[in-house]
Biotite code that builds the C-alpha atoms (Angstrom):
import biotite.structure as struc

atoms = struc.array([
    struc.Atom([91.685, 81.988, 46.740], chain_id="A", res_id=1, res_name="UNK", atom_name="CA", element="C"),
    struc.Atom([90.459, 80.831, 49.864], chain_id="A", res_id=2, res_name="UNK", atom_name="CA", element="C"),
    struc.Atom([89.258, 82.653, 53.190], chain_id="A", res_id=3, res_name="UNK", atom_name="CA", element="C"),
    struc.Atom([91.282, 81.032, 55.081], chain_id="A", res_id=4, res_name="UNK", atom_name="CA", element="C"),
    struc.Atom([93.783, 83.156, 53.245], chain_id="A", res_id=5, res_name="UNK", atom_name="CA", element="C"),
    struc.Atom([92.207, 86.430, 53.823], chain_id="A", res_id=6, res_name="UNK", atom_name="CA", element="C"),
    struc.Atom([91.673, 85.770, 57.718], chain_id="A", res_id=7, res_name="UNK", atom_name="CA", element="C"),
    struc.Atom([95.697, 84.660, 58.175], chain_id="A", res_id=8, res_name="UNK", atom_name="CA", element="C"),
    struc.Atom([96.617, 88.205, 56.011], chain_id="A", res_id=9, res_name="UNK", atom_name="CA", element="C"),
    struc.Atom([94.170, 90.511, 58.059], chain_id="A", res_id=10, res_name="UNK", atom_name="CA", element="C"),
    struc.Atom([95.315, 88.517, 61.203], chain_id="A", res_id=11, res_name="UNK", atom_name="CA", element="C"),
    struc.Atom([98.720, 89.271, 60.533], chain_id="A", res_id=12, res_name="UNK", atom_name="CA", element="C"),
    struc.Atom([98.491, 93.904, 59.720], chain_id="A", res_id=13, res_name="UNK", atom_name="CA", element="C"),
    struc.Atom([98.224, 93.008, 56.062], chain_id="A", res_id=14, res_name="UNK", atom_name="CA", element="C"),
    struc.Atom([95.982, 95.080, 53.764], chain_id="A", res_id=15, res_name="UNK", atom_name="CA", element="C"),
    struc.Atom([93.245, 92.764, 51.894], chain_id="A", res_id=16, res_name="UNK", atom_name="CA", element="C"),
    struc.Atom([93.097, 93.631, 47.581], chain_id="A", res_id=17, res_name="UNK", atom_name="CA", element="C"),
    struc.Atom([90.191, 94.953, 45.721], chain_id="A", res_id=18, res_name="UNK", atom_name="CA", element="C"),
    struc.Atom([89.547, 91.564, 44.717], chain_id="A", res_id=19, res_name="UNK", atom_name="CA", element="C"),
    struc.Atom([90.202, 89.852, 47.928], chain_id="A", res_id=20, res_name="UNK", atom_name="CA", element="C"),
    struc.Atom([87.247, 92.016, 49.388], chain_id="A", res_id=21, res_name="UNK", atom_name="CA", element="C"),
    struc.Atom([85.496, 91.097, 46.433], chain_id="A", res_id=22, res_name="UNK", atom_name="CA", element="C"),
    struc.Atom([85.604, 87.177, 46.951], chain_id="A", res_id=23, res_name="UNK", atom_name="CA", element="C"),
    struc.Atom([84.753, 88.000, 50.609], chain_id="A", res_id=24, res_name="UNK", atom_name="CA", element="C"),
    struc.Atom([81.714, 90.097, 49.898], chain_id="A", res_id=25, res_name="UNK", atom_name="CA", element="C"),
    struc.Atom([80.593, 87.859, 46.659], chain_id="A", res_id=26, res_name="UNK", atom_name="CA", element="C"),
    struc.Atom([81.141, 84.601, 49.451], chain_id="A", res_id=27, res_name="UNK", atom_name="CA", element="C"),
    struc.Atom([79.204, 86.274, 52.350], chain_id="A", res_id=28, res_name="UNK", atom_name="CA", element="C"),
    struc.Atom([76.485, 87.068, 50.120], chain_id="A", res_id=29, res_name="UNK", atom_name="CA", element="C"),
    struc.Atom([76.037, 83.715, 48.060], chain_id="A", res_id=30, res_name="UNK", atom_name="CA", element="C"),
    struc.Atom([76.303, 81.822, 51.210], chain_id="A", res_id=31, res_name="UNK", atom_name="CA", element="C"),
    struc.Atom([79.431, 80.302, 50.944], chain_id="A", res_id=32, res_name="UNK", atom_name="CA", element="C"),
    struc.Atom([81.301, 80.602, 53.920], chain_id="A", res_id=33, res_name="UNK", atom_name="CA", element="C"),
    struc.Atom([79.954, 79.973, 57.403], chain_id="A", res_id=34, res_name="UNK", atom_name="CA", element="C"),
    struc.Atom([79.749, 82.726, 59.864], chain_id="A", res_id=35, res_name="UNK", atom_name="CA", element="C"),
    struc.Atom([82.643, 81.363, 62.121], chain_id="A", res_id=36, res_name="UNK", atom_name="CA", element="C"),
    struc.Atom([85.018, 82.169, 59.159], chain_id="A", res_id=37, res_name="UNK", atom_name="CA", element="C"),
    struc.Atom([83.129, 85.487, 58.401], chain_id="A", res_id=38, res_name="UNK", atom_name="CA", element="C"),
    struc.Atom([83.350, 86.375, 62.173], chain_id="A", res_id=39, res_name="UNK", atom_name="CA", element="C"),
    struc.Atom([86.926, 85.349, 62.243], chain_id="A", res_id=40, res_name="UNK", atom_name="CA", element="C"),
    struc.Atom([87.632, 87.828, 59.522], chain_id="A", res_id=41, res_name="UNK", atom_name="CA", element="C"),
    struc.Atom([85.501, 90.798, 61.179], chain_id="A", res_id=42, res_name="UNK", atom_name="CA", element="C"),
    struc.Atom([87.403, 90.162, 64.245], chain_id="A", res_id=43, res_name="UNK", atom_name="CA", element="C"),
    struc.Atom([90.750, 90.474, 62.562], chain_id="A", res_id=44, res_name="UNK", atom_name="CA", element="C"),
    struc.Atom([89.511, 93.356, 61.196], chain_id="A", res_id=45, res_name="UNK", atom_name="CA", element="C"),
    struc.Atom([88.380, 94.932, 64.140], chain_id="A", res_id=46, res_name="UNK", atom_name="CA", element="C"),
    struc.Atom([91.635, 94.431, 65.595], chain_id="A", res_id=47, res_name="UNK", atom_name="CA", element="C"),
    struc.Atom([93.990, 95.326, 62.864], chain_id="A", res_id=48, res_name="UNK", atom_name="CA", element="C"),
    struc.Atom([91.818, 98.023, 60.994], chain_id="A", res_id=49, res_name="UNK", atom_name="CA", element="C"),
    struc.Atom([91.577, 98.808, 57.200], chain_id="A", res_id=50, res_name="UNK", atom_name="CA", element="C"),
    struc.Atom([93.426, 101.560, 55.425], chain_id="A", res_id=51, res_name="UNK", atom_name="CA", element="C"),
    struc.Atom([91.041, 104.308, 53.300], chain_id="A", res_id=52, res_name="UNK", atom_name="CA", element="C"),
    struc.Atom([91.277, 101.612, 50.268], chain_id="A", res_id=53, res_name="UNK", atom_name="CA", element="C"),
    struc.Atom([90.327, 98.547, 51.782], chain_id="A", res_id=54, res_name="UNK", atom_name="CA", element="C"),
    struc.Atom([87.143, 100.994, 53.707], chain_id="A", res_id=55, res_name="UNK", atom_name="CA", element="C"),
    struc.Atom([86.141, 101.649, 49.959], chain_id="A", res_id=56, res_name="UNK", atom_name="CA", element="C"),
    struc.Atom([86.424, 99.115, 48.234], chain_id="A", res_id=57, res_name="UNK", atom_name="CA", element="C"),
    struc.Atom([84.596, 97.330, 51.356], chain_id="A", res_id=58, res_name="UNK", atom_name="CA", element="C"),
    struc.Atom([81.389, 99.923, 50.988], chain_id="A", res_id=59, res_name="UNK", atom_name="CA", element="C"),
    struc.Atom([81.208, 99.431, 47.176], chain_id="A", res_id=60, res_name="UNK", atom_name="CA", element="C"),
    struc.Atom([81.518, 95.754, 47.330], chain_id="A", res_id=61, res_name="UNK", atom_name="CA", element="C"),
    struc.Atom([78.485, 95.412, 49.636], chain_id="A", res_id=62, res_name="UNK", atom_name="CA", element="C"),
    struc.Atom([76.799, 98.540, 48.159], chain_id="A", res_id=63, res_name="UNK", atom_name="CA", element="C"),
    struc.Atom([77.182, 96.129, 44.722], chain_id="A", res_id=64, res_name="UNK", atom_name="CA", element="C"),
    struc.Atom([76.074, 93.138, 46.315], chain_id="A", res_id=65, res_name="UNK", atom_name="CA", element="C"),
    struc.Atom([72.292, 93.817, 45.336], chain_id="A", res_id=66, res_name="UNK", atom_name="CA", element="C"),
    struc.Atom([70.457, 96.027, 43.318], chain_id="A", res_id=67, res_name="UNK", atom_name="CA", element="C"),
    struc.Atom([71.671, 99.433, 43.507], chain_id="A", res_id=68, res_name="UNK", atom_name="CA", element="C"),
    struc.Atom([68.889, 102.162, 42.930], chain_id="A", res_id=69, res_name="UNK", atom_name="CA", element="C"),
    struc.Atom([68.703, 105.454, 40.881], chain_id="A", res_id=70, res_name="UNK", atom_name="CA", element="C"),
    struc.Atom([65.986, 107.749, 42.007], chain_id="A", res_id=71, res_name="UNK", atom_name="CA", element="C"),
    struc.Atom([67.090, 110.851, 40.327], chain_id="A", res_id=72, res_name="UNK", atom_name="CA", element="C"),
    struc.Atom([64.899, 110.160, 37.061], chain_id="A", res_id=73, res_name="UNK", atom_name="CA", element="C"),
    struc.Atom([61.546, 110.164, 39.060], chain_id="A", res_id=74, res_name="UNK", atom_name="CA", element="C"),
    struc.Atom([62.507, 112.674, 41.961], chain_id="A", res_id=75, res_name="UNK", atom_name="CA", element="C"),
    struc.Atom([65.602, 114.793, 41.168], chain_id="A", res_id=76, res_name="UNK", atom_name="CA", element="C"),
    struc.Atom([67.421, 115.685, 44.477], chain_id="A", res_id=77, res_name="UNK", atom_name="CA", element="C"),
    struc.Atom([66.716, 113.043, 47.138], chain_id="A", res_id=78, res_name="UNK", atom_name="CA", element="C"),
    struc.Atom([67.896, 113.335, 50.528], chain_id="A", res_id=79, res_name="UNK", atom_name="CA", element="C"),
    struc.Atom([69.164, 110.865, 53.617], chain_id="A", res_id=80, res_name="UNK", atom_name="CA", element="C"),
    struc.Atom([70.150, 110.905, 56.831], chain_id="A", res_id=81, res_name="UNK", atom_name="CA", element="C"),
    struc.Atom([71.919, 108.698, 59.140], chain_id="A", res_id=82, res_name="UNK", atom_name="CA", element="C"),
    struc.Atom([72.773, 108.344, 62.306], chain_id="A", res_id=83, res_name="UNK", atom_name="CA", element="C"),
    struc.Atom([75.926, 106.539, 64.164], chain_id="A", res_id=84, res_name="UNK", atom_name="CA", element="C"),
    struc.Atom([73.147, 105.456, 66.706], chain_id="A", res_id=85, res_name="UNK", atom_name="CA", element="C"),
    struc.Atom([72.637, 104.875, 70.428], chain_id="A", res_id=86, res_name="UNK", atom_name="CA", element="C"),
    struc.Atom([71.119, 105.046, 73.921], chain_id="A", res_id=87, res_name="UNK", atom_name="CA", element="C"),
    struc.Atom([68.071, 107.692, 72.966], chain_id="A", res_id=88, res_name="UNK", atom_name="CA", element="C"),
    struc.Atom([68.626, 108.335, 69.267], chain_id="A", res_id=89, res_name="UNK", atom_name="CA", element="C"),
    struc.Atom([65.140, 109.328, 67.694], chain_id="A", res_id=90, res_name="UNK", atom_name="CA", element="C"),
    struc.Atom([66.833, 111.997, 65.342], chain_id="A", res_id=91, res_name="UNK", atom_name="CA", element="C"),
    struc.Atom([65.602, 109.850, 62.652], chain_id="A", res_id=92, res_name="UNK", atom_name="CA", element="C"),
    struc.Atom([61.847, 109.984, 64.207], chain_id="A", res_id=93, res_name="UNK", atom_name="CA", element="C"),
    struc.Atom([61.754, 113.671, 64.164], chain_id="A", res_id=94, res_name="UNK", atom_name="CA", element="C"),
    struc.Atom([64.315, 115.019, 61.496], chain_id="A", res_id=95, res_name="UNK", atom_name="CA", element="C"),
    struc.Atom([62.890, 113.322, 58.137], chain_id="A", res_id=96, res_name="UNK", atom_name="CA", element="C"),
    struc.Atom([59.189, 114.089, 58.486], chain_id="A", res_id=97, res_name="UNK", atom_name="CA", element="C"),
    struc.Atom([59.917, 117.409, 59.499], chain_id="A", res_id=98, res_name="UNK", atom_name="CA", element="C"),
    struc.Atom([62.341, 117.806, 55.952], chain_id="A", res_id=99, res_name="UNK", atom_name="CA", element="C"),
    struc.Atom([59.704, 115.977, 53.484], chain_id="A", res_id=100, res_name="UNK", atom_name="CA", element="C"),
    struc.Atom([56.725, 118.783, 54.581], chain_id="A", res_id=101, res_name="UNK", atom_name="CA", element="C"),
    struc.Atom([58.854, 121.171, 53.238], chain_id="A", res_id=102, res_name="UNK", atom_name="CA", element="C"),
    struc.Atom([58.662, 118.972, 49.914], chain_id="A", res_id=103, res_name="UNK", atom_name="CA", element="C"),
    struc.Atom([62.330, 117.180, 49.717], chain_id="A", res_id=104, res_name="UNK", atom_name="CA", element="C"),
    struc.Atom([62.058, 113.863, 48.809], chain_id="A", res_id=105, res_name="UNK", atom_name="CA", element="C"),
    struc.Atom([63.546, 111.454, 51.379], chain_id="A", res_id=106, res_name="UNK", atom_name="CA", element="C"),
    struc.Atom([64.004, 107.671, 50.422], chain_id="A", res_id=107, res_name="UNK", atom_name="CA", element="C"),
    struc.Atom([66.003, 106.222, 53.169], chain_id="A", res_id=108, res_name="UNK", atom_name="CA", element="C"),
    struc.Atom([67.179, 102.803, 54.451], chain_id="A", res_id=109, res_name="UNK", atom_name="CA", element="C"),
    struc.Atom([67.287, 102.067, 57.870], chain_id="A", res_id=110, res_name="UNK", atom_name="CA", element="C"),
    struc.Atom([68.870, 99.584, 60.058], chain_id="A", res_id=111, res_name="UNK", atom_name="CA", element="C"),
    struc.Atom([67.740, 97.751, 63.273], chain_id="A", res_id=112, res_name="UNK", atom_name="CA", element="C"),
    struc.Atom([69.645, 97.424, 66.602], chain_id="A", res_id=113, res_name="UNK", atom_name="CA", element="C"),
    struc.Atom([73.347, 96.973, 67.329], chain_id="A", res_id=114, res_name="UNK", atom_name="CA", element="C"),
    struc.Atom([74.478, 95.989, 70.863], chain_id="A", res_id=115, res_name="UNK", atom_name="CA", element="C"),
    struc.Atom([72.942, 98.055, 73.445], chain_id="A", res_id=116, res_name="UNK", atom_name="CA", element="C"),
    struc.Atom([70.674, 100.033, 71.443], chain_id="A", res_id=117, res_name="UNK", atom_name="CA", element="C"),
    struc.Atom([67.440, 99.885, 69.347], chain_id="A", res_id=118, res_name="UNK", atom_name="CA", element="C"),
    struc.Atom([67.405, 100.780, 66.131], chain_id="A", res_id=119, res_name="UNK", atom_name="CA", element="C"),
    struc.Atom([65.407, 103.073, 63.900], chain_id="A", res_id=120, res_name="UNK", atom_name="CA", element="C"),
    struc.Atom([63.589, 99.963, 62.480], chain_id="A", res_id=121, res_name="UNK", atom_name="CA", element="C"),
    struc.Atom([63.010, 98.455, 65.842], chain_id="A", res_id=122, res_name="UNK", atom_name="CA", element="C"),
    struc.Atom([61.305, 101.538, 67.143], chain_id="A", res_id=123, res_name="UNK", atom_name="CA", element="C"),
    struc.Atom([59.042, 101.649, 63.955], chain_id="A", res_id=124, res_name="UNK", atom_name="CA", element="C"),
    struc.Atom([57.829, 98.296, 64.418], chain_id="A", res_id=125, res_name="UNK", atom_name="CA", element="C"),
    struc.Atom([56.132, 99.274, 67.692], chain_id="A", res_id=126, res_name="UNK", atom_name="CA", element="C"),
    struc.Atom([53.871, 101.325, 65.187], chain_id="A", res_id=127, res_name="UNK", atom_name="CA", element="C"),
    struc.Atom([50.562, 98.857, 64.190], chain_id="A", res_id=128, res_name="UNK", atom_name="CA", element="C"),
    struc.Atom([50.649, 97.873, 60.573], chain_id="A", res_id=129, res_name="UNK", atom_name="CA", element="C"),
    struc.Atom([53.636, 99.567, 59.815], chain_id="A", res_id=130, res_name="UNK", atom_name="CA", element="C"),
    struc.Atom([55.684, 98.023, 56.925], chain_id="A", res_id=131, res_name="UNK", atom_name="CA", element="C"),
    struc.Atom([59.544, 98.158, 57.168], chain_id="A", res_id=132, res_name="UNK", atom_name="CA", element="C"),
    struc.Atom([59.854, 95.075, 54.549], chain_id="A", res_id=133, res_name="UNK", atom_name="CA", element="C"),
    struc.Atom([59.551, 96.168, 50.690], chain_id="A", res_id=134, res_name="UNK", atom_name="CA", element="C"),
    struc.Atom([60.903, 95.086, 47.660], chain_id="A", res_id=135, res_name="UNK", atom_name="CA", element="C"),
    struc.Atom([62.973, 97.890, 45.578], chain_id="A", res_id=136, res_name="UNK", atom_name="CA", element="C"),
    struc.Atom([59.906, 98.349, 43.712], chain_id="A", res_id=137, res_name="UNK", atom_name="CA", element="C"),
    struc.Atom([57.652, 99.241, 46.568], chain_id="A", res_id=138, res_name="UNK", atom_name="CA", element="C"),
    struc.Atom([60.254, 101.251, 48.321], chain_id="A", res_id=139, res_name="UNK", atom_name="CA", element="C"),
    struc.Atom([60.526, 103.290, 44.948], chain_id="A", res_id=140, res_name="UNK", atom_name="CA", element="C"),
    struc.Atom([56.540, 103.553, 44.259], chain_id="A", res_id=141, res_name="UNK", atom_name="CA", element="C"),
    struc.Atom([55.869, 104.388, 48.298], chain_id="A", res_id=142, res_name="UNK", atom_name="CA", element="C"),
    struc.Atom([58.550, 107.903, 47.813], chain_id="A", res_id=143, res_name="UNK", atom_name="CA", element="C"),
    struc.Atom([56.676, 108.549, 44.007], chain_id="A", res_id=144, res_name="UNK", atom_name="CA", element="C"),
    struc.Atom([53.287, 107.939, 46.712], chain_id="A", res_id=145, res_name="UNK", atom_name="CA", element="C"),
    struc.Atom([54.706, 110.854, 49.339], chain_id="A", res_id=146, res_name="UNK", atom_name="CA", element="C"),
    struc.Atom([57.598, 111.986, 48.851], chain_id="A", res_id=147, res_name="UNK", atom_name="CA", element="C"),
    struc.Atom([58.916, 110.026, 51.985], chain_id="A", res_id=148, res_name="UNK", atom_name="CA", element="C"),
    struc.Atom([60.217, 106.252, 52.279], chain_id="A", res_id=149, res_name="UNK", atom_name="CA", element="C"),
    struc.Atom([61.646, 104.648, 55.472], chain_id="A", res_id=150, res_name="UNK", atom_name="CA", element="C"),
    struc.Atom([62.511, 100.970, 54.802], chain_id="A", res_id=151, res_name="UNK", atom_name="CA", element="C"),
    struc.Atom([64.144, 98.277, 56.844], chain_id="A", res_id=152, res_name="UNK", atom_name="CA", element="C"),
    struc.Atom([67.245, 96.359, 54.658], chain_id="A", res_id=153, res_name="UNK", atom_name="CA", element="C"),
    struc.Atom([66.270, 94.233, 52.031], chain_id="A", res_id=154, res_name="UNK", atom_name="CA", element="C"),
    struc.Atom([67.754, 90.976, 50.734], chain_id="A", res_id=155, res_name="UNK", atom_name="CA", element="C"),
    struc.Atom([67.186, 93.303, 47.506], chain_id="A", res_id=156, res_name="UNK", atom_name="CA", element="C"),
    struc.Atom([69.602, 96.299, 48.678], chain_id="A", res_id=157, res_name="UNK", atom_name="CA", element="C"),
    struc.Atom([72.749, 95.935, 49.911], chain_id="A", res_id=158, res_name="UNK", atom_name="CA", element="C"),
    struc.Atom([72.453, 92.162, 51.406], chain_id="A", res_id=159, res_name="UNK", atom_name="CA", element="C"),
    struc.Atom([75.867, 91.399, 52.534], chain_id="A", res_id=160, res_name="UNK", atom_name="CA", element="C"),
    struc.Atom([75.768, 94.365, 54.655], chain_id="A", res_id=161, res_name="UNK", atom_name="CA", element="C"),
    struc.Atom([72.739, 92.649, 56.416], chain_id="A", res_id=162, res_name="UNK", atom_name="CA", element="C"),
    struc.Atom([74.600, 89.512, 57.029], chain_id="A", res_id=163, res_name="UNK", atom_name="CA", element="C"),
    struc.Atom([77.913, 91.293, 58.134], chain_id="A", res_id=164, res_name="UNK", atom_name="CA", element="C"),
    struc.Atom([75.462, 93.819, 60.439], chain_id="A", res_id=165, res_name="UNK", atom_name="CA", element="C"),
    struc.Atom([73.838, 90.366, 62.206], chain_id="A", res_id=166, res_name="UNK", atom_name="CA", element="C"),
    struc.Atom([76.995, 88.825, 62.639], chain_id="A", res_id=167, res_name="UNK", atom_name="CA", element="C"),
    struc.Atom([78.889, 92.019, 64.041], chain_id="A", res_id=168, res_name="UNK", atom_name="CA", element="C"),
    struc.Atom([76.085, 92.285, 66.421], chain_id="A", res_id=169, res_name="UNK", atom_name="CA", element="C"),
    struc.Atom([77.124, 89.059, 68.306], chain_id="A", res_id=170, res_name="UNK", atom_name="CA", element="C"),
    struc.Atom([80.574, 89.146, 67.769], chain_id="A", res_id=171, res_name="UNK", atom_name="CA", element="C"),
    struc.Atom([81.419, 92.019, 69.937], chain_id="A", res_id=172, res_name="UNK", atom_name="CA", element="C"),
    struc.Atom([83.226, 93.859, 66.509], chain_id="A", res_id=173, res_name="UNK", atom_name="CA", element="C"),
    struc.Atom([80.322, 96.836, 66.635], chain_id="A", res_id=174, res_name="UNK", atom_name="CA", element="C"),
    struc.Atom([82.287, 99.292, 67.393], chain_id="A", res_id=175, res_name="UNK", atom_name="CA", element="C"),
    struc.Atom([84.865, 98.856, 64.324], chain_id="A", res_id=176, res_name="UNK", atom_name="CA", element="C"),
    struc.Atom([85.254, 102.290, 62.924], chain_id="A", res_id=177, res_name="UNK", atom_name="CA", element="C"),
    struc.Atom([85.927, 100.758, 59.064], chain_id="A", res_id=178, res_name="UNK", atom_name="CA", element="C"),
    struc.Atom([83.411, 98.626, 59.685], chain_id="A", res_id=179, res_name="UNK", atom_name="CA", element="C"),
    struc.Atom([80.711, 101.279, 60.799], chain_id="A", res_id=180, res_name="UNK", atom_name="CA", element="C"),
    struc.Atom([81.877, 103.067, 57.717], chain_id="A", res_id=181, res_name="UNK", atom_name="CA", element="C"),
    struc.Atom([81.419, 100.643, 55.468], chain_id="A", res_id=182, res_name="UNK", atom_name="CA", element="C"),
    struc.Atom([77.946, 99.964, 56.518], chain_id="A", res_id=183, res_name="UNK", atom_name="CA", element="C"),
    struc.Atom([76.427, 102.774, 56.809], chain_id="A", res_id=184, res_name="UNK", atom_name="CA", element="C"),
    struc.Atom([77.476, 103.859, 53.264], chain_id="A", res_id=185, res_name="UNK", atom_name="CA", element="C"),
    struc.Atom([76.575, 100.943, 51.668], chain_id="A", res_id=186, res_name="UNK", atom_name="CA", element="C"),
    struc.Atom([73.551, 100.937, 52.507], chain_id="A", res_id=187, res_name="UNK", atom_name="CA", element="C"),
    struc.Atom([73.172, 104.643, 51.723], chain_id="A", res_id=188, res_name="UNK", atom_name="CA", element="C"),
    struc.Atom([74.492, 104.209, 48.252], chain_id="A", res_id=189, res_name="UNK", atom_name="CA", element="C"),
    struc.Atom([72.336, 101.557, 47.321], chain_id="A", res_id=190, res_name="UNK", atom_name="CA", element="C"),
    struc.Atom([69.757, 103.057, 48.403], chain_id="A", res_id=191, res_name="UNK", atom_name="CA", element="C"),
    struc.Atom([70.539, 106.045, 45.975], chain_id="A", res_id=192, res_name="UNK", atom_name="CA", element="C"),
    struc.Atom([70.300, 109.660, 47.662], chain_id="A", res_id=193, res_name="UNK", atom_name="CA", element="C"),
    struc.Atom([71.572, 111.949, 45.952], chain_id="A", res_id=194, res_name="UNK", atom_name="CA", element="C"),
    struc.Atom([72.361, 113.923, 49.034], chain_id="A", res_id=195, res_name="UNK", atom_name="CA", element="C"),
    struc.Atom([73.181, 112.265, 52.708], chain_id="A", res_id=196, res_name="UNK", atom_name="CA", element="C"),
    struc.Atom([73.698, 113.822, 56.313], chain_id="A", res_id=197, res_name="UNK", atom_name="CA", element="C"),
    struc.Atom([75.422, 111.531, 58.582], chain_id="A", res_id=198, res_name="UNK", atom_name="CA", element="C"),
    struc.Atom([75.089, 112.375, 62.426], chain_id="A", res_id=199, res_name="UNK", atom_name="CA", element="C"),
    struc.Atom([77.602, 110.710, 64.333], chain_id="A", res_id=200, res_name="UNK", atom_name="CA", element="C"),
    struc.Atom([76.685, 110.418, 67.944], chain_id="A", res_id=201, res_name="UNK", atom_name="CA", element="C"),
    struc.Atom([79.801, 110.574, 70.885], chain_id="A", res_id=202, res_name="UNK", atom_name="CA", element="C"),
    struc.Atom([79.122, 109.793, 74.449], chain_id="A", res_id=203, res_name="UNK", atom_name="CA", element="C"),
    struc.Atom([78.714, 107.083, 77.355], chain_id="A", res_id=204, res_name="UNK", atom_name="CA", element="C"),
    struc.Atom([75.438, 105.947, 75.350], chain_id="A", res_id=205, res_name="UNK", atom_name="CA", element="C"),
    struc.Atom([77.132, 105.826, 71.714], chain_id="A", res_id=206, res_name="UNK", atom_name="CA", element="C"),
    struc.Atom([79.683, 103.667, 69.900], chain_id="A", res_id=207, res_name="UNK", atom_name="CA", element="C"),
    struc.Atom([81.858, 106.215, 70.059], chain_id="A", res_id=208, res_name="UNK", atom_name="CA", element="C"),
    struc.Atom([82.998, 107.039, 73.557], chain_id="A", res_id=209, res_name="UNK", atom_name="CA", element="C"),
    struc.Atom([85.168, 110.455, 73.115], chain_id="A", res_id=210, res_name="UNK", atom_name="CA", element="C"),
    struc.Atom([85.401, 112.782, 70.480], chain_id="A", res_id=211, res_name="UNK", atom_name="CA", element="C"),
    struc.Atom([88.539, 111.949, 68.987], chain_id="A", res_id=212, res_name="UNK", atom_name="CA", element="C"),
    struc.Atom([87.041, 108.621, 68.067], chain_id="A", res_id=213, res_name="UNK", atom_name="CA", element="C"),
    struc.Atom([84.051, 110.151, 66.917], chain_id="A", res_id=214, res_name="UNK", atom_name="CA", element="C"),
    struc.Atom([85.810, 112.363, 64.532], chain_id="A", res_id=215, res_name="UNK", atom_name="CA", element="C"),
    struc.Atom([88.196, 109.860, 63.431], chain_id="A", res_id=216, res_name="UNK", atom_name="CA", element="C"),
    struc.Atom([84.398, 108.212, 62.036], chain_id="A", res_id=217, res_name="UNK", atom_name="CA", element="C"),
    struc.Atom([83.596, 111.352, 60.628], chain_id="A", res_id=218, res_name="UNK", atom_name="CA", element="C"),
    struc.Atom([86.907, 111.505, 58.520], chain_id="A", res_id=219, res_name="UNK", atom_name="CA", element="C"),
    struc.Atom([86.396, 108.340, 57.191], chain_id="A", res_id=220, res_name="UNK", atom_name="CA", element="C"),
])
């Protein structure tokens, strides 16, 4: 099996196999392809779209590609929230604090900027001595600590969804709804919530322009 492969089907309106999205997650994450052959594939992607299979076997491919996490032994029912993102989203800023003082764990995973807009992690970072790096150790013994854990991605959790997320960044293929999907999830069941609220943002400052498209995202 080659990528090559893979790039020509996708190209072409063909679905991709379980384990066709397998090689392509296991080579993205070991390093074995270069990023003009990964960006070739997002971009076929982006133009030809996934069906509901190829979307899920995508999310649990990446999702697989590092540790995956079980918090419900040390807190029970753990909650997470994410957003779609975009111009002059802080939901994340105001929402989870606001949801742990009422004594709900949240252990969440957060990403940093796509295209136009900052990211969660980006906006933390403006915060002295804040740490948005931790292993899956610290990120575990930091929610036992308070109850609430907000962590940049790790090469620990999810790490081909890192990769894909830089590279999607520059290759104009952002606004992919399967891919958007796929990421988001990933990283949320990696990170192991046993609950998750996803707030999908629509306007002239979002990814997703109009509603339709914005509900299309929320069906997937």
């Amino acid at each position: 099996m080659r990528i090559q492969d893979l790039i020509a089907l996708k190209r072409d309106g063909a679905s991709l196999s379980t384990e066709q999205i397998q090689f392509f997650i296991e080579g993205v994450t070991n390093g074995s392809f270069p990023d003009y052959q990964i960006a070739a594939l997002l971009m076929a992607i982006y133009i030809r779209g996934m069906d509901r299979r190829e979307i899920v076997d995508l999310t649990l491919a990446m999702a697989r590609s590092g540790e995956t996490l079980n918090l419900e032994p040390d807190f029970g029912y753990t909650v997470d929230k994410h957003s779609s993102g975009g111009v002059g989203d802080k939901t994340t800023l105001v929402v989870l604090p606001l949801v742990a003082s009422l004594g709900v764990p949240i252990a969440k995973m957060s990403g940093r900027g796509l295209g136009f807009s900052g990211g969660t992690i980006d906006k933390l970072e403006a915060i002295p001595g804040f740490k948005v790096e931790m292993t899956a150790d610290e990120f575990i013994e930091r929610a036992r600590q308070t109850g609430f854990v907000l962590a940049g991605q790790s090469l620990a959790l999810a790490p081909a969804d890192g990769k894909l997320y830089a590279l999607r960044d520059v290759t104009e293929t952002v606004s992919s709804l399967p891919l958007i999907a796929s990421s988001i999830m990933s990283k949320k069941i990696a990170a192991g919530a046993s609950g998750i609220v996803l707030d999908v943002k629509v306007g002239s400052g979002a990814f997703m322009k109009t509603l339709d498209e914005a509900r299309a995202l929320a069906r997937i």
